[in-house]
PyMOL CGO cylinders between C-alpha atoms (Angstrom):
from pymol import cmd
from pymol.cgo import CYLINDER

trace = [
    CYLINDER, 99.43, 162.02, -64.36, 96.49, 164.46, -63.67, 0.3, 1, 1, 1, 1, 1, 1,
    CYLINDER, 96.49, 164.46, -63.67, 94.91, 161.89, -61.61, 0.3, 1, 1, 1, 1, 1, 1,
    CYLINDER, 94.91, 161.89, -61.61, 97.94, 160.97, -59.51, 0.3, 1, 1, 1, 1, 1, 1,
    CYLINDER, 97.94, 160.97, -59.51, 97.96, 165.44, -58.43, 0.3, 1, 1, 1, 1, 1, 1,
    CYLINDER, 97.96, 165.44, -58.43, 94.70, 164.75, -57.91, 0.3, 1, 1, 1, 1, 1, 1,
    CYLINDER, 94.70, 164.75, -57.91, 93.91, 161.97, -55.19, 0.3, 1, 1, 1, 1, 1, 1,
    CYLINDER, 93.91, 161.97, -55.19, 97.87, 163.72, -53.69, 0.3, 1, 1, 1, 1, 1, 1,
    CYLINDER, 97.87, 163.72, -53.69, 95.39, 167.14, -53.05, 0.3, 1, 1, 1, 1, 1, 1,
    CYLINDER, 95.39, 167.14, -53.05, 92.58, 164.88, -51.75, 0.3, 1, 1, 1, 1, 1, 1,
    CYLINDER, 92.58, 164.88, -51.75, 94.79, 162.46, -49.45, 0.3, 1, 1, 1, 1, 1, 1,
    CYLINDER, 94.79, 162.46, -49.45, 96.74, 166.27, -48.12, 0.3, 1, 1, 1, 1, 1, 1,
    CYLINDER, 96.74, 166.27, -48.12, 92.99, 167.69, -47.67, 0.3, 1, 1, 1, 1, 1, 1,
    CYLINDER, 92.99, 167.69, -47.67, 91.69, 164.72, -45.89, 0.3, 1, 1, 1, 1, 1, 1,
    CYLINDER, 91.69, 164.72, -45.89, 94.96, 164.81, -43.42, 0.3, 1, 1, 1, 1, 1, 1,
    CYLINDER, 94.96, 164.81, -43.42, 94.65, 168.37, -43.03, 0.3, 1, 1, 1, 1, 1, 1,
    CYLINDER, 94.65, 168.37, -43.03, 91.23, 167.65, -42.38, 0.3, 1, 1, 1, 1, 1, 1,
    CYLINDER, 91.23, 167.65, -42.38, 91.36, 165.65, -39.52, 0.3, 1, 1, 1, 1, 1, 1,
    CYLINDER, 91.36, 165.65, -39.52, 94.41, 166.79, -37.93, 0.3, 1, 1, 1, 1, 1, 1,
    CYLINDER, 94.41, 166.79, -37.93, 92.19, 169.93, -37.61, 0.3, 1, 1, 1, 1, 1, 1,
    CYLINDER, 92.19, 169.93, -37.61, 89.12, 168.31, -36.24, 0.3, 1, 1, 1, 1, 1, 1,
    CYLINDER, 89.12, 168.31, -36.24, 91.50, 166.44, -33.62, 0.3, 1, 1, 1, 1, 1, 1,
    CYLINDER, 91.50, 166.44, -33.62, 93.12, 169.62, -32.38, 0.3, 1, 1, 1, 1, 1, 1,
    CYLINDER, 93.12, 169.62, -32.38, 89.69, 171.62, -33.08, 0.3, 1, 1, 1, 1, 1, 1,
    CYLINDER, 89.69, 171.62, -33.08, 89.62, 171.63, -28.75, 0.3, 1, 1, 1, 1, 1, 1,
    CYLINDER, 89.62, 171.63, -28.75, 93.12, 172.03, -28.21, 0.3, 1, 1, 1, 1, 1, 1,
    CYLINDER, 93.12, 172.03, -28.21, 93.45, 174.96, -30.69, 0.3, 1, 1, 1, 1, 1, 1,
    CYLINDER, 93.45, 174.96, -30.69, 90.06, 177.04, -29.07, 0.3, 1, 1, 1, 1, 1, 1,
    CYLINDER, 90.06, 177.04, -29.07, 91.74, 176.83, -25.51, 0.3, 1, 1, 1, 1, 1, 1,
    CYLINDER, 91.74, 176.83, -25.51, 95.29, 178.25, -26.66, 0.3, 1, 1, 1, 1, 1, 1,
    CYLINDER, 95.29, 178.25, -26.66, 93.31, 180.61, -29.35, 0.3, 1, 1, 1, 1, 1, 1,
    CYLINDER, 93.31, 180.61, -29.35, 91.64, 182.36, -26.47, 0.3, 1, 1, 1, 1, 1, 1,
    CYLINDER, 91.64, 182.36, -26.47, 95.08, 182.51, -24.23, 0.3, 1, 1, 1, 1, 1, 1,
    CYLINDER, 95.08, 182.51, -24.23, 96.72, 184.25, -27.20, 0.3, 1, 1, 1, 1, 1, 1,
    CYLINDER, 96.72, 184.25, -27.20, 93.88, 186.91, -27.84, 0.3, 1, 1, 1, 1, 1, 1,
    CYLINDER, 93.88, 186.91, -27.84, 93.84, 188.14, -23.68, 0.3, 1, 1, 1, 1, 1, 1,
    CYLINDER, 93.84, 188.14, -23.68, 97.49, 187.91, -23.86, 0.3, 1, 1, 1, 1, 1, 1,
    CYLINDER, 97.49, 187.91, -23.86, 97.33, 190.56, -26.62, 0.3, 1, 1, 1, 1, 1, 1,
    CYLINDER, 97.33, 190.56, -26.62, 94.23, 192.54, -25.13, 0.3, 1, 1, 1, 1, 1, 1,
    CYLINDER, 94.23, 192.54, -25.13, 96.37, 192.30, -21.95, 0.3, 1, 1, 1, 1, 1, 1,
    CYLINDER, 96.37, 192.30, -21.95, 99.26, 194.10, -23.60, 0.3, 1, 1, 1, 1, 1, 1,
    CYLINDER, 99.26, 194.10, -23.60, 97.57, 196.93, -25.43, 0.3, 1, 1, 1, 1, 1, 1,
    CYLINDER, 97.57, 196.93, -25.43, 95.60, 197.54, -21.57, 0.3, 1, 1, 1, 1, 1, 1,
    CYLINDER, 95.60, 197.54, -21.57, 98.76, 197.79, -19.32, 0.3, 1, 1, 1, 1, 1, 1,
    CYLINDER, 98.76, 197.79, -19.32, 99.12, 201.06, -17.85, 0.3, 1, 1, 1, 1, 1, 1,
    CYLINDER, 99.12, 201.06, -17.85, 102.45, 203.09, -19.21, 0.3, 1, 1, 1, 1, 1, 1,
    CYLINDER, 102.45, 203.09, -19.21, 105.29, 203.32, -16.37, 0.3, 1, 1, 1, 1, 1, 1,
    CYLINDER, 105.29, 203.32, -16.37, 104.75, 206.77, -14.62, 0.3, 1, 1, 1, 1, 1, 1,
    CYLINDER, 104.75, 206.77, -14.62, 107.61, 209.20, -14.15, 0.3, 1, 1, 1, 1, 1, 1,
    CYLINDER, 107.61, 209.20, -14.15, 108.45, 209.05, -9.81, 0.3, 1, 1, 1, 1, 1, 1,
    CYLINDER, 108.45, 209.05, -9.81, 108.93, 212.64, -10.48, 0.3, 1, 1, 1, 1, 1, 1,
    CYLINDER, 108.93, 212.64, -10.48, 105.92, 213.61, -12.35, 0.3, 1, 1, 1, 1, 1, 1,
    CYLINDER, 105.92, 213.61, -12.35, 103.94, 211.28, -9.35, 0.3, 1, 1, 1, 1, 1, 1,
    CYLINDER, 103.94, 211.28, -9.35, 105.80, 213.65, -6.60, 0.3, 1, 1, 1, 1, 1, 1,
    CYLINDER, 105.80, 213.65, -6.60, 104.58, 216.76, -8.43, 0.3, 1, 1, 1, 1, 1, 1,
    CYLINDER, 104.58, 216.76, -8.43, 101.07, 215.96, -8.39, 0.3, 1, 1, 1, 1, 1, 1,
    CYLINDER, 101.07, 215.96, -8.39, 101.21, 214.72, -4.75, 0.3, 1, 1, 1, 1, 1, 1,
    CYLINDER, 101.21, 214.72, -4.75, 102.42, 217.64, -3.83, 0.3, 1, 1, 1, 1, 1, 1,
    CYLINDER, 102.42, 217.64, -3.83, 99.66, 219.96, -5.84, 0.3, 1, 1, 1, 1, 1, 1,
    CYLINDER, 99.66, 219.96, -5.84, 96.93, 217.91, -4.13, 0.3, 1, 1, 1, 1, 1, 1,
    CYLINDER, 96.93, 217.91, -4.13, 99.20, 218.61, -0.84, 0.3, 1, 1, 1, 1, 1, 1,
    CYLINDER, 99.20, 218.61, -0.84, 98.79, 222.45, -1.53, 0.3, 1, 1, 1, 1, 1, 1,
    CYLINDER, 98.79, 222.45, -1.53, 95.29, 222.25, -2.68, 0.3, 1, 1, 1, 1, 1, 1,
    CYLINDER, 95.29, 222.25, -2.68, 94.20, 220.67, 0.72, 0.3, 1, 1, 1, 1, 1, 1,
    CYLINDER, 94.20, 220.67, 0.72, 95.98, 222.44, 2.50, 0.3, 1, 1, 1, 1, 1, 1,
    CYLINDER, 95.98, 222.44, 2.50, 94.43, 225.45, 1.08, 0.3, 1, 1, 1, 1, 1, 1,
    CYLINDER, 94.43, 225.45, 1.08, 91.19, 223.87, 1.61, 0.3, 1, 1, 1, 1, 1, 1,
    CYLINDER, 91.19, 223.87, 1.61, 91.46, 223.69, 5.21, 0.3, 1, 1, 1, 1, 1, 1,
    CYLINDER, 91.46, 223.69, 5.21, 92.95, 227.44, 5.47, 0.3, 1, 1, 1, 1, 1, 1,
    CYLINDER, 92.95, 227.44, 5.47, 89.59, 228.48, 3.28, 0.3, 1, 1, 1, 1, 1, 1,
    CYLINDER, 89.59, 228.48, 3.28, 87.21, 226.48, 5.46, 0.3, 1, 1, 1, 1, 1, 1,
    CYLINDER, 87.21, 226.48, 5.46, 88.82, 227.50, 8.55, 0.3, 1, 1, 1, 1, 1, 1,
    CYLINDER, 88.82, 227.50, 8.55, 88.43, 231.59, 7.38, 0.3, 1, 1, 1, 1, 1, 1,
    CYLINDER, 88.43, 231.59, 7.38, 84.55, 230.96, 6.56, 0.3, 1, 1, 1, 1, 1, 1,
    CYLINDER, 84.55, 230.96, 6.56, 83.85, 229.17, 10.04, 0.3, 1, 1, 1, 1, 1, 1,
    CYLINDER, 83.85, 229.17, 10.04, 85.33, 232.15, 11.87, 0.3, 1, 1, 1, 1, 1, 1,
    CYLINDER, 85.33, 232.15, 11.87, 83.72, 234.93, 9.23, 0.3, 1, 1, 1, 1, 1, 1,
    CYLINDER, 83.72, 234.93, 9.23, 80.54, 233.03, 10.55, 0.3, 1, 1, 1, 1, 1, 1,
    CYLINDER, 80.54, 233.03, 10.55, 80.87, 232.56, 13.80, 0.3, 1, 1, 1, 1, 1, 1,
    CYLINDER, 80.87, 232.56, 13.80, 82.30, 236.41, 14.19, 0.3, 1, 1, 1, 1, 1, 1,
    CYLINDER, 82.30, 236.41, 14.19, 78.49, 237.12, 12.06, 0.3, 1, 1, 1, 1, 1, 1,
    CYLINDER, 78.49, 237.12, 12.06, 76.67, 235.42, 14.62, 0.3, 1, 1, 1, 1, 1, 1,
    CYLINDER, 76.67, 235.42, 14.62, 78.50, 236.54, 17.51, 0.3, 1, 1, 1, 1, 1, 1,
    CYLINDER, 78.50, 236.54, 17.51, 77.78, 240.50, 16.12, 0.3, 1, 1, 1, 1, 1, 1,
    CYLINDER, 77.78, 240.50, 16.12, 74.05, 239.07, 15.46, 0.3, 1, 1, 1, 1, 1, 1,
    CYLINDER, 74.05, 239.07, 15.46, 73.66, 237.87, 19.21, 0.3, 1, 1, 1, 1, 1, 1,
    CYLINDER, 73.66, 237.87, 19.21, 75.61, 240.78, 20.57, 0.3, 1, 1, 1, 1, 1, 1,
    CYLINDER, 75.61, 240.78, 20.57, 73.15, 243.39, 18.70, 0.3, 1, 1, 1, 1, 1, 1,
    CYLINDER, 73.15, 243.39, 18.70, 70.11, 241.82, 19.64, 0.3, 1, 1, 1, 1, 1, 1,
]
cmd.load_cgo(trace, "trace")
């Protein structure tokens, strides 16, 4: 009886076995699909908020803007400066 549970776990090995070395090719290719697929999941970017996108388009807005009003100032604080410098000489 022992040796019929026997050569049954040998002949189920041995099946196993070669099934596995058959599909060995097979089994790399879709092995590989399934691991991006994951990476590929846990990488998306999270959905943004339209209105939380607006906000900060706008801040940028205001902080160029501001920009321009700041550079605009300096050029004419300098060019009044060397006007005065050229005037007094």
């Amino acid at each position: 009886m022992n040796t019929i549970y026997i050569l049954i776990i040998i002949l189920i090995t041995l099946v196993t076995n070669a099934s596995l070395s058959f599909a060995m090719p097979f089994m790399k290719t879709k092995w590989k699909a399934f691991i991006t697929r994951i990476k590929r999941k846990f990488n998306t970017p999270k959905p943004v908020d339209c209105m939380l996108l607006e906000q900060r388009v706008k801040k940028l807005e205001a902080k160029s803007a501001q920009r321009q009003v700041n550079f605009k100032s300096r050029v004419r604080e300098e060019v009044i400066e060397y006007l005065e410098q050229l005037k007094n000489k």
